[in-house]
Phi, psi and omega in degrees: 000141169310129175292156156303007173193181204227184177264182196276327195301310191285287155346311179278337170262018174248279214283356176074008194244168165316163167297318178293330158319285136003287156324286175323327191259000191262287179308319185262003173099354177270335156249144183296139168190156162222146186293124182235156190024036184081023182203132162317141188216094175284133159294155180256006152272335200276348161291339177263336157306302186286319155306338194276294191306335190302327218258358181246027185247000000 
């Protein structure tokens, strides 16, 4: 089974983008994430959710 969530790193190689990218999309809400020990944790539906919409767009 998968973990529920991805490092932001892990995020930034399913989606194909910058870090900065990542961040951006992390800081305005568009992907669900939370800080755990001082480090991001995406959730990993919601990368994949954005990945789904990218690819019917």
């Amino acid at each position: 089974m998968k973990p529920e969530h991805l490092s932001v790193v892990e995020m930034c190689r399913t989606l194909g983008i910058s870090l900065d990218n990542a961040y951006r999309l992390i800081y305005s809400g568009k992907i669900e994430a939370k800080k755990v020990d001082g480090k991001w944790q995406v959730s990993r539906l919601s990368v994949m959710e954005r990945l789904r919409r990218r690819k019917h767009a």
